[in-house]
C-alpha positions as CSV (number, residue, x, y, z in Angstrom):
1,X,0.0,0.0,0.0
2,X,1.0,3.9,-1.0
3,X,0.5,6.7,0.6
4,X,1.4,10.2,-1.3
5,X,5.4,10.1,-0.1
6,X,6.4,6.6,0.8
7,X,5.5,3.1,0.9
8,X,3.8,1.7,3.5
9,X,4.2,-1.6,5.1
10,X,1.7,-3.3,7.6
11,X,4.2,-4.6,9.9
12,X,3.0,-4.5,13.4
13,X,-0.1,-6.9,13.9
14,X,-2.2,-6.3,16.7
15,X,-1.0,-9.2,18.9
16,X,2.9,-7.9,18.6
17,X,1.2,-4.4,19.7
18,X,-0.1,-5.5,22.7
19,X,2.4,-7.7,23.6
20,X,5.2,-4.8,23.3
21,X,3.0,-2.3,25.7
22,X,2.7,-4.9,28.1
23,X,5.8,-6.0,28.3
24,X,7.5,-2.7,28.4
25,X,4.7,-1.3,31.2
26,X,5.8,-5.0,33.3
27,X,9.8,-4.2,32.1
28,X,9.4,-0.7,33.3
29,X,7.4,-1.8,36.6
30,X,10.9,-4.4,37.1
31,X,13.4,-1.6,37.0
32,X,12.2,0.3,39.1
33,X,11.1,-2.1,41.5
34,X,14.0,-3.2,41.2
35,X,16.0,-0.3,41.7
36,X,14.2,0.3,45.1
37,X,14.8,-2.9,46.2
38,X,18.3,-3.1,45.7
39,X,19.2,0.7,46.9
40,X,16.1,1.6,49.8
41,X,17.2,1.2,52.7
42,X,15.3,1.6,56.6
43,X,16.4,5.1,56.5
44,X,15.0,5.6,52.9
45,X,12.7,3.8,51.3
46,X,11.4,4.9,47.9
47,X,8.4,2.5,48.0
48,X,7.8,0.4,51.2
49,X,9.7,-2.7,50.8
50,X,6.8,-5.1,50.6
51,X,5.0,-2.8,48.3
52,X,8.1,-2.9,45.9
53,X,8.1,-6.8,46.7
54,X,4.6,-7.7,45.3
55,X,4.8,-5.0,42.5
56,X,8.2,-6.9,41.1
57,X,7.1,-10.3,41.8
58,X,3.4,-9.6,39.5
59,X,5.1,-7.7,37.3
60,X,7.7,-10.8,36.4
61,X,5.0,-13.2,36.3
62,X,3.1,-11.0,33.8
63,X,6.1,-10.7,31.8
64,X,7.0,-14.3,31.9
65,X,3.7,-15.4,30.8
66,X,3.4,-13.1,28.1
67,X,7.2,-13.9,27.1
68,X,5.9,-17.6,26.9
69,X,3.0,-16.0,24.6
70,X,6.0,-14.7,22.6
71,X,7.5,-17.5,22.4
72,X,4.4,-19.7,20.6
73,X,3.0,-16.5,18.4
74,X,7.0,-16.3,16.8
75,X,6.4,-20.6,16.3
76,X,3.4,-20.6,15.0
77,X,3.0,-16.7,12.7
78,X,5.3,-15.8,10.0
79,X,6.8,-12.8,13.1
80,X,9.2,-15.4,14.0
81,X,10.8,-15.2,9.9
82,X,11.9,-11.9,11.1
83,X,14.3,-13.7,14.1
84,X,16.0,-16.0,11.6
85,X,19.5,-15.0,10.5
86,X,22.1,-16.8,8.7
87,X,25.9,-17.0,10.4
88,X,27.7,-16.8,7.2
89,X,28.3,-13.2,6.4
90,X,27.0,-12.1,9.9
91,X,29.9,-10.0,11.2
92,X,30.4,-8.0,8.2
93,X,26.7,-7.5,7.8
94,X,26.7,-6.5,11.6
95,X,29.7,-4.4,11.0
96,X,28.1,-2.8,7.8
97,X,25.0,-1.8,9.7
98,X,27.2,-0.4,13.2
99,X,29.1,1.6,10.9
100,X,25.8,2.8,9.5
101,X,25.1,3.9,12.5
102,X,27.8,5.3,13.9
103,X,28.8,7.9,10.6
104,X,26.9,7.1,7.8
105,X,23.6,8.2,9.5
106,X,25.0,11.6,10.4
107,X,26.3,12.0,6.7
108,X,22.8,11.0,5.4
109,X,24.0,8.0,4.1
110,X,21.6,5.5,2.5
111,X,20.2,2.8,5.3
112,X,22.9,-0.6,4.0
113,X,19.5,-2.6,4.8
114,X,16.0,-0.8,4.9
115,X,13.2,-2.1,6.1
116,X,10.9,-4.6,3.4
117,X,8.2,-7.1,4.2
118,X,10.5,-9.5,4.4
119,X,13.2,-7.7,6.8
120,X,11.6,-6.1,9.6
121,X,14.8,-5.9,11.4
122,X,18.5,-4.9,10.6
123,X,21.3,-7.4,11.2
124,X,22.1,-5.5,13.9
125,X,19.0,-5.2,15.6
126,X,18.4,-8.8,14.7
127,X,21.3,-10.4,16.3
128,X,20.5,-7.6,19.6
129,X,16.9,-8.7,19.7
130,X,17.5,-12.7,19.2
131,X,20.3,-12.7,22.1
132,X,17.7,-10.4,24.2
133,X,14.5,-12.5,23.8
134,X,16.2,-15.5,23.5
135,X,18.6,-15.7,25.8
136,X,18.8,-13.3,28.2
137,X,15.1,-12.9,29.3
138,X,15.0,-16.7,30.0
139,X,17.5,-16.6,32.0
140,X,16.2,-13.7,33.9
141,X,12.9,-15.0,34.0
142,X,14.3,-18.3,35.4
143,X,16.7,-16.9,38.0
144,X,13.5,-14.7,39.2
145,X,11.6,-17.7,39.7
146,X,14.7,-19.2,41.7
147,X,14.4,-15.9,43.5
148,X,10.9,-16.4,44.1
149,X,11.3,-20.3,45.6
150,X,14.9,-20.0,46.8
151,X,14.2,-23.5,48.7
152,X,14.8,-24.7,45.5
153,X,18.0,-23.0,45.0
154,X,21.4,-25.5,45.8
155,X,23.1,-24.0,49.1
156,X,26.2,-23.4,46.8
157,X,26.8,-22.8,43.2
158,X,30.8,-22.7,41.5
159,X,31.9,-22.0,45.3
160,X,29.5,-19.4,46.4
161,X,26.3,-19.3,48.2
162,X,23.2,-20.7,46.1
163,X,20.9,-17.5,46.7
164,X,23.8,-14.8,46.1
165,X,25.0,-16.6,42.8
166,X,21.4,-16.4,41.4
167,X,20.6,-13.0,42.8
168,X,23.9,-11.6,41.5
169,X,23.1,-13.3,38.2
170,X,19.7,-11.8,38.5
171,X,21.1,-8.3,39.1
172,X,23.4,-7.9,36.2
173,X,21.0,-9.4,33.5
174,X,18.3,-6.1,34.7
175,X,20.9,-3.8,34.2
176,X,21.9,-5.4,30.6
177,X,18.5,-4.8,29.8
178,X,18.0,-1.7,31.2
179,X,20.7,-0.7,29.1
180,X,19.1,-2.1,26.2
181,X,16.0,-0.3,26.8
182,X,17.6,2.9,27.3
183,X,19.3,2.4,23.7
184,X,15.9,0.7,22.3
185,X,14.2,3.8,23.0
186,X,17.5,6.0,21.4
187,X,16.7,4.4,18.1
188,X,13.2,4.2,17.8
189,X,13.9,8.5,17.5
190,X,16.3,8.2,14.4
191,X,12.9,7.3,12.1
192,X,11.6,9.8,9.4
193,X,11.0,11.7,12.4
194,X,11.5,11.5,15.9
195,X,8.3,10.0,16.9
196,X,7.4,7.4,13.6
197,X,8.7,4.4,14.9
198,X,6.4,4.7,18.2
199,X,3.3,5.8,15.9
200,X,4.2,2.7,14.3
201,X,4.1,0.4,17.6
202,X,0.1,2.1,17.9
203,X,-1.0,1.9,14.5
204,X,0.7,-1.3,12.7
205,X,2.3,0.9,9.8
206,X,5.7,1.6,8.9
């Protein structure tokens, strides 16, 4: 479909909507939960601890279930194309695309890979969004669930206590993705303007 200026591509069914606003409202719900639990203290608390406690903990499950939803929509719809990359030429496409990005954008270089109905993603954002969704938000989900049971967590794990192996683990995987939010957000502004990429995530259309 054409508009007057541009082609426009339907990209963004309704289920990949709603499962992006709810998991960023749960994500943002975890950070800062999670920031208050891990830097309140009985002198300061930013939210009262058991507040923060039951706001984390429904917030994960939430997120894990709909994560789980993710999981079988990308099996079972043609979404899950757009996570498939092939290894051969993957660093130089990877390269081509962060170079891209780091001068050719500000030189109003062409895009080395623009967006079609068949590549939603760039190689870079690919390989970022594959190693987020599939690998570090399992393990975060899993470790929170450890958090959640810790009877079921071993007393000691490569030498160190059970509970502060999988918190630590825990801790450093939310501030990965914190920082990959924080960049996430960065790029949705370098669109044809500042805000199309987030009027694309409420109306389908690229």
């Amino acid at each position: 479909m054409k508009d007057k200026n541009h082609d426009k591509l339907y990209l963004y069914p309704i289920w990949v909507r709603i499962w992006h606003l709810i998991n960023a409202i749960m994500f943002l719900a975890l950070v800062f939960t999670g920031l208050t639990l891990q830097y309140s203290s009985v002198d300061f608390e930013i939210i009262k601890f058991n507040y923060s406690i039951s706001i984390h903990n429904y917030a994960g499950i939430i997120l894990s279930i709909f994560f789980v939803f993710f999981l079988f929509a990308n099996r079972f719809t043609s979404n899950g194309n757009y996570y498939q990359f092939h290894i051969k030429g993957l660093y130089d496409r990877v390269m081509k695309q962060f170079m891209y990005y780091s001068f050719g954008i500000f030189k109003n270089e062409e895009k080395p890979f623009p967006i079609t109905k068949e590549r939603k993603f760039n190689p870079l954002q690919k390989l970022s969004y594959v190693l987020i969704m599939y690998f570090f938000v399992p393990i975060i989900i899993i470790t929170g669930y450890l958090l959640l049971f810790p009877d079921i967590i071993p007393k000691n794990i490569l030498g160190f206590s059970g509970i502060h192996f999988v918190d630590l683990i825990h801790i450093i995987l939310g501030f990965v993705l914190s920082i990959f939010i924080i960049v996430h957000v960065y790029f949705c502004t370098i669109g044809k303007t500042p805000l199309s990429n987030f009027k694309s995530m409420i109306n389908g259309w690229h």
